[in-house]
N, C-alpha and C positions, 0 to 999 in steps of 0.2 A: 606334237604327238610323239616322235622322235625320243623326247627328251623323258616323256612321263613313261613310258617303256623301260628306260636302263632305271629309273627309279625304284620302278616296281618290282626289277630285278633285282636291286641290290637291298629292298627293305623285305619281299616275302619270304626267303629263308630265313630270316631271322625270325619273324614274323611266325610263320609254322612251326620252326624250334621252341619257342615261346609260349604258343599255345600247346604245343606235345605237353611240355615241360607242366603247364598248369592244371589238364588233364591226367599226367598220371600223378602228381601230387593230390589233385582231386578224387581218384580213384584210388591212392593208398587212404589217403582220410575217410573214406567210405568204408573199403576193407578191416581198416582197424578200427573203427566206429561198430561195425557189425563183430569184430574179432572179441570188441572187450564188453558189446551187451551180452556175446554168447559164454562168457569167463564169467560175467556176475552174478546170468542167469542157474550157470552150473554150480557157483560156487554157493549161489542162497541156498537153491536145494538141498546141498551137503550142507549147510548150516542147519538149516529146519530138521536133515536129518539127524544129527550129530546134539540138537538140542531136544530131540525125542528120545534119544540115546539117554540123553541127561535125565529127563524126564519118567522114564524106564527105572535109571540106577536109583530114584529117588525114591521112588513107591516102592521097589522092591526091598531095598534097607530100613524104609519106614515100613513091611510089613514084617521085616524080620527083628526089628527093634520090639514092635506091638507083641510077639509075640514070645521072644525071648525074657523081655520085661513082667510078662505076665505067669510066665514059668517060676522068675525070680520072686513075685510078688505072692504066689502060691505058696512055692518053697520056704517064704520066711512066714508068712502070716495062717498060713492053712492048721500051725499046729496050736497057735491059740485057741483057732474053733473047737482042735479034735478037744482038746483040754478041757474047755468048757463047757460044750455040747447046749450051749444057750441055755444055762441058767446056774442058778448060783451064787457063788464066790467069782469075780473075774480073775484070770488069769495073773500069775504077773507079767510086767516086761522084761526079763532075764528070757522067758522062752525067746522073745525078738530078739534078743543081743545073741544068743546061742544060735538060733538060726541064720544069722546072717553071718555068722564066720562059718558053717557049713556051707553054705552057698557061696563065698567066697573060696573054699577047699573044694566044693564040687567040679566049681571051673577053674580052678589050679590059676586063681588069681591073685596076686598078691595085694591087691585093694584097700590100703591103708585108709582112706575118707571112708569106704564104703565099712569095711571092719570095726572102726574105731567113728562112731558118728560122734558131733557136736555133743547132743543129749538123744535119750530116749522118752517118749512120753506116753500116756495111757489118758483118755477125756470118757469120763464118765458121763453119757449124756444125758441122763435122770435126772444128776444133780449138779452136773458144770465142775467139777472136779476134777482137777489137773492131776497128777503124778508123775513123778521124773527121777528118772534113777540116779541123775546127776542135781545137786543143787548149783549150777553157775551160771542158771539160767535165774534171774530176779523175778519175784513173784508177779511183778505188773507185767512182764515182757511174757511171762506164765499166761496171763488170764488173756492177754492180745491171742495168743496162739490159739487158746482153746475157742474163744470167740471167733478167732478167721475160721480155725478149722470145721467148727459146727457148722457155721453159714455156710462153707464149702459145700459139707458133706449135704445139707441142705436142698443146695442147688443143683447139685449132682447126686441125686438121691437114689440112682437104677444104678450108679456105679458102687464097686465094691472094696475099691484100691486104686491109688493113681497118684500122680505125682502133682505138685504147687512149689512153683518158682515166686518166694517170698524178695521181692526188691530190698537193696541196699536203703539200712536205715529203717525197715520198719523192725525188724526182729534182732538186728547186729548190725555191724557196720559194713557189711558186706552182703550179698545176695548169697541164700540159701536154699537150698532145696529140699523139701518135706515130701516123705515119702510114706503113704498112710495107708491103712486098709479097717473099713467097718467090720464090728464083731456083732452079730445078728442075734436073736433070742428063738425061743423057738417056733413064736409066735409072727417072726420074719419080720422083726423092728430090731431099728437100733440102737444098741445099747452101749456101747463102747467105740472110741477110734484108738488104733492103736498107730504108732508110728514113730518116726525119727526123721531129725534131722542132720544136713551131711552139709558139704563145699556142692557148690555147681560139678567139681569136677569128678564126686565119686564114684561115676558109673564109666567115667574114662576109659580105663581097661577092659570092660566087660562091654561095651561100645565097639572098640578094637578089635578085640577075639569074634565080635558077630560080625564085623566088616571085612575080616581076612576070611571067615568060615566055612563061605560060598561063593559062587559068582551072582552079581546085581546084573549081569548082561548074559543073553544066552548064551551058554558054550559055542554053539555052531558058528557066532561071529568071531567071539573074543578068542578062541580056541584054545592054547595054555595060558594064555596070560592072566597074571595076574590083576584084583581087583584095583589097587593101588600104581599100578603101571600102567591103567588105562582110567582110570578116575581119580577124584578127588572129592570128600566129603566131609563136610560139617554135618554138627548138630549143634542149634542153637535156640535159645527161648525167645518169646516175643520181645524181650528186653535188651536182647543183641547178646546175653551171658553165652559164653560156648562153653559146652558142655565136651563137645568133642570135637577133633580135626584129623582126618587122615596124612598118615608121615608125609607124603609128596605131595606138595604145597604146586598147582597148573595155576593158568592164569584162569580164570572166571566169563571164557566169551562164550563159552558152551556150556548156559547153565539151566538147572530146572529145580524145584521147591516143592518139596510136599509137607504139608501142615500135618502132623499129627491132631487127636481127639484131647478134649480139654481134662480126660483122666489120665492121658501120657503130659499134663501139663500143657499143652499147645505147642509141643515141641517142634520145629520146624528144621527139614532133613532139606541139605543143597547137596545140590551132584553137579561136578562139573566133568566136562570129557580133556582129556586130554590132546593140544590139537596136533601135535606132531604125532600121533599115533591113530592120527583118523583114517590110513589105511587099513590098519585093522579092523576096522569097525565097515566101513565104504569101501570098496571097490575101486581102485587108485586115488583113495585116499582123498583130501582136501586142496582143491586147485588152485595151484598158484597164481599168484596175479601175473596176469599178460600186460598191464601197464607199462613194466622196463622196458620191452621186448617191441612191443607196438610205438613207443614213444622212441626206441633207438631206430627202428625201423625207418620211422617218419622221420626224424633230422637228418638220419644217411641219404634219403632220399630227399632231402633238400639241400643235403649236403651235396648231392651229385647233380641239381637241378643247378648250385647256386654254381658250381664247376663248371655245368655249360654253357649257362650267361656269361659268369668273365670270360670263358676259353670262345667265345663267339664276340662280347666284347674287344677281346685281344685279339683276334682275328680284323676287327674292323680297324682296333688300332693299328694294326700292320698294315692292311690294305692300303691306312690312309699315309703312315709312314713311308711306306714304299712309293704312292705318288708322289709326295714332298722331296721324298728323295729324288725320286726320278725327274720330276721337274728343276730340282733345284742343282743338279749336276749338270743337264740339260742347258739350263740359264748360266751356270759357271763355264761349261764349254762352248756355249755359244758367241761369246763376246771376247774370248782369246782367239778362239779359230776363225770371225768375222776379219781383226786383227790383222792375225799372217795373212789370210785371203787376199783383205784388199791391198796389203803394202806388198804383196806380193805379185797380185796380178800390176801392181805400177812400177813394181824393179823389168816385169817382165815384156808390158807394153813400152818400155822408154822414154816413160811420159814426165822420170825425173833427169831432169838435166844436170843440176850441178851434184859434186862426189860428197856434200856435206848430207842434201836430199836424200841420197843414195844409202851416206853411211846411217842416218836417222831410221830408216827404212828398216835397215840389215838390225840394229840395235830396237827396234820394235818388236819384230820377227821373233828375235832372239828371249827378247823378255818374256812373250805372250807361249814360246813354247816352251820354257823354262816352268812358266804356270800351268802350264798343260800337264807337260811331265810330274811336276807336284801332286797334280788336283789326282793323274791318274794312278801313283803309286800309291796314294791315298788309296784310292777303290780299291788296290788290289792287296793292299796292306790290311784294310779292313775285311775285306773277302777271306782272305788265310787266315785272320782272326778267328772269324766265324765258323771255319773247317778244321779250325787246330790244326793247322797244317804252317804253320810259321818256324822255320829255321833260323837260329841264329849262328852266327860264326863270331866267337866270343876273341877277341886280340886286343894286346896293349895299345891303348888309343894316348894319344898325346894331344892333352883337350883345348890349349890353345893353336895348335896345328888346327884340331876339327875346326872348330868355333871359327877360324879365321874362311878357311875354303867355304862354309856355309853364308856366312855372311855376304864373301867375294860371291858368292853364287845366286843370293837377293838380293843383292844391292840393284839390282835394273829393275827388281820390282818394288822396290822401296822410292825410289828416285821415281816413279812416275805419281808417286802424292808427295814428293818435297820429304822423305822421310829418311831422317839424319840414323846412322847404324853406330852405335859405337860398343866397343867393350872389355871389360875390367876382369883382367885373368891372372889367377894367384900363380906364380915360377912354378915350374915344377910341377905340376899336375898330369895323373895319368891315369887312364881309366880304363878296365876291362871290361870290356861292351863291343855289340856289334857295331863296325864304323857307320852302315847304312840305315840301322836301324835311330844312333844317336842324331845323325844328319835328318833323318826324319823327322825327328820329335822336334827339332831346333826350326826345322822349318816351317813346321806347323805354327811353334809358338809364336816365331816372327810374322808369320801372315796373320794368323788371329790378330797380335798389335796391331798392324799394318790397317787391316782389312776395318776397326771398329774404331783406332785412334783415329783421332784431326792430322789433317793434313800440317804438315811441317815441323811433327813432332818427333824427339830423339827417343829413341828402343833402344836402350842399354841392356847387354847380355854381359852377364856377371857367371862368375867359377870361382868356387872357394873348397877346400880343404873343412871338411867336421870329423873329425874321427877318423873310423873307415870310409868314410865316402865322402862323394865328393857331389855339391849343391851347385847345379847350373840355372838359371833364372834370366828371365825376359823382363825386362820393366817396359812398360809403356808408362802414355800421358794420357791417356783412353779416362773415360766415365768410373773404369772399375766395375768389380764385379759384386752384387747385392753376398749378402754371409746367409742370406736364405736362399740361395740358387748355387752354392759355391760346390755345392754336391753332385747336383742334375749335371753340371755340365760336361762332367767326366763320363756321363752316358749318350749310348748312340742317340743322333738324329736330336738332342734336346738343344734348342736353343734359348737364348733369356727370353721374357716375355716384353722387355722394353725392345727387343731387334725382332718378333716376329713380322709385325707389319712395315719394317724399315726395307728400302729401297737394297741394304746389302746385301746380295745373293751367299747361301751357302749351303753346305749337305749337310752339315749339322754331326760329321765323324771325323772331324780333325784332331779336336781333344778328345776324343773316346779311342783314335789310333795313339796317341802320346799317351794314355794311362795303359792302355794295353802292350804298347811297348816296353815302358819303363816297370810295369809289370814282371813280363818276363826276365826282366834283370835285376828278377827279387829288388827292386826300388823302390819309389813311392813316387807324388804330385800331387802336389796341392797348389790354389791360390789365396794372396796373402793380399793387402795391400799395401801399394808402393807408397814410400815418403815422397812420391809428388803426386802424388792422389790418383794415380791409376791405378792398376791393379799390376801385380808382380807374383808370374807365373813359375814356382820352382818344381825341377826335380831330381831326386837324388839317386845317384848310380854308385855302384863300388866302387872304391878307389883302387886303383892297381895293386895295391899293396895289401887289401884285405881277400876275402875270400867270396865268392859268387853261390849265391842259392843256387839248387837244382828248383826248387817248384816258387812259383809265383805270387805275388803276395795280394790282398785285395784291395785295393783303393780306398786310401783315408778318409774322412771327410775333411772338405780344405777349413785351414786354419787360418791364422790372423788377426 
């Protein structure tokens, strides 16, 4: 029971953080679930509003097309009636051609199509008799005319004038537009059509001037704006021909259509709103999408969920680090200090009798606290790492001097696994470095050999000259080290994974104090492997003779 207690202890806060973390992700996903139905809900509305608006600008320019057309259609043809008064002689067509450049001078338009038409014609409905004040119309494309245009008038018999959008290829090679009006008798039959044909586009300008005229939206919304800075409008026949298009060309999302009567031709008027100006029209305007906003929202907050799993992950990895640690300094300490104890309690009980037992004793002692001192300027090396609190006292070292006092100073820990020291020092070598600091790293590396090579094998420590600095290296006869682990090991607490479950005890900061040192002496380390198939640990310091960084450099990845 004991046991299922500290479990439950050390899995429920995590456990609770986990579940917080999946509720309020769950509760932002709700919030902005309801944030962007209430943004589409707002934003249809202003659409439906905004294409009533369209709907509005369309009927209002299709009644003022109807009716300005009809003023036009008056003005040109009303003076053949007065002329003939239904009966007689008919008229000619020179009265149309003179009136339609009046009516072009009444609205100060300059109206070329409309002034100057294709042809003029006059249909005699008595006797089917064409006349045309121009001959470049051919006599059969003649009799087509008057035959569409009777059947027209025909079919539209209550109307009195209006327009027929003739398609490309039946009367020219292009679509034409016939603009006609019955001449009555007095008897109220007809007796004559009178008319012209023009381009689709010659009512262009006169289209224009009734679309700038007025406003197509109430004042009270649109208030000075103009009709062209808040809409956009066509005019175009069942055939797609456009007759007309307002100068500022909006996109088309806000649109609406009103068909004129088939004596305005079946003209068909679009109005579209312009959407970056839907404030003017709505009351703060057309609402932006909350998508971005709701969607950065929701990452930042799994951005910050996914923060407190690793940072709770990382937590556990320390925790667990820290026991490893803790046991594994524990296990290192415990088998030097068993060591002195008991050769100690047997110098002290007099239980060895001869002076060889004695000196064996004194040279155990001596080993096992030498490893002590090691194992614990270790900890305290790595401890001032961790607090930035590491002093160095930087002096000319003379590195076959160093090298030799470190060696003299393992040799009693080398010699209890049969392990031969030897090493290869270039003349002359000196090096600006802390003395205690370099004695550290060299100790390190020689115990790592010591600690993972076989028994009986020679750890050569080599020193060469490259440039400015100067390359110190450990070779052992060890296994060596994998080129995919060659990186990890220069970090705290990582050991390889072929040594975690081996019998070797260690604290896993021997090589993260040797890069941290050699660090501070703007240096570097890496491992390499040796030509006798171990691995060969180097590092490079300044040479006395060059010049020493002030700041630290990062740790290579090792090479080889």
């Amino acid at each position: 029971m004991p046991s299922v207690t500290r479990v439950s202890r050390r899995i429920l806060p995590g456990s609770l953080l986990l579940i917080s973390l999946v509720a309020i992700l769950a509760v932002s996903l709700v919030l902005g679930y309801h944030a962007l139905t209430t943004t589409r809900s707002h934003r249809a509305s202003v659409e439906n509003a905004l294409r009533d608006y369209a709907s509005m600008a369309a009927w209002e320019y299709s009644s003022v097309v109807r009716e300005d057309l009809n003023a036009v259609l008056r003005h040109v043809f009303d003076e053949v009636t007065r002329e003939w008064r239904g009966e007689g002689e008919l008229p000619s067509l020179r009265i149309v051609s003179e009136e339609l450049s009046e009516v072009a001078r009444e609205y100060r338009c300059e109206c070329r199509d409309l002034r100057n038409p294709l042809y003029f014609f006059r249909i005699d409905l008595q006797d089917s008799t064409t006349i045309s004040l121009t001959d470049t119309l051919a006599a059969g494309n003649l009799t087509w005319l008057a035959d569409t245009m009777i059947r027209h008038q025909q079919e539209h018999a209550d109307e009195r004038a209006g327009l027929v959008m003739l398609p490309a290829g039946s009367l020219l090679d292009s679509a034409v537009l016939v603009t006609y009006s019955t001449a009555y008798s007095r008897r109220r039959s007809a007796r004559a059509l009178y008319g012209f044909v023009t381009k689709p586009s010659a009512y262009k300008e006169l289209l224009a001037k009734w679309f700038a005229a007025q406003p197509l939206l109430p004042p009270a919304v649109t208030g000075t704006h103009r009709n062209d800075s808040l809409l956009y409008i066509t005019v175009h026949t069942v055939s797609n021909d456009t007759l007309f298009e307002s100068g500022a060309r909006y996109p088309t999302t806000y649109t609406a259509r009103d068909t004129m009567e088939a004596e305005y031709g079946g003209l068909i008027v679009a109005a579209a709103i312009r959407p970056d100006n839907a404030e003017h029209l709505i009351i703060g305007g057309l609402p932006r999408s909350r998508l971005p906003l709701i969607v950065a929202l929701l990452l930042i907050t799994l951005g910050l969920g996914t923060a407190a799993l690793y940072q709770l992950r990382r937590e556990r990895q320390l925790a667990r680090l820290r026991d490893d640690f803790v046991s594994g300094v524990s296990h290192e300490l415990r088998t030097p200090l068993a060591q002195v104890r008991m050769f100690a309690e047997l110098l002290d009980s007099g239980k060895l009798r001869t002076q060889e037992e004695r000196d064996r004793s004194l040279g155990v002692i001596n080993r096992e606290a030498r490893r002590l001192t090691q194992l614990v300027e270790n900890i305290l090396q790595f401890s001032r790492s961790a607090r930035a609190t590491v002093d160095l006292k930087i002096e000319r070292l003379d590195v076959a001097e160093t090298v030799g006092e470190v060696i003299e100073a393992f040799r009693p820990l080398a010699l209890a696994k049969a392990v031969s020291l030897e090493s290869e020092i270039q003349d002359g070598l000196r090096l600006h470095a802390d003395r205690d600091a370099v004695s550290q790293v060299l100790l390190n590396l020689l115990d790592n050999a010591v600690k993972y090579g076989p028994e009986g094998q020679t750890v050569t420590v080599r020193a060469n000259r490259a440039d400015d600095k100067v390359h110190l290296s450990v070779e052992d006869a060890g296994p060596g080290i994998p080129r995919t682990e060659r990186r990890l090991i220069w970090e705290p607490h990582q050991r390889l994974q072929r040594d975690a479950n081996r019998a070797v005890a260690g604290t896993g900061i021997g090589l993260a104090v040797v890069a941290e040192l050699v660090g501070l002496h703007d240096g570097r380390a890496w491992v390499e492997d040796a030509v006798s198939g171990g691995a060969r640990f180097v590092v490079e310091l300044p040479c006395a003779t060059g010049s020493l960084g002030a700041s630290a450099r990062p740790i290579p990845e090792a090479s080889g």
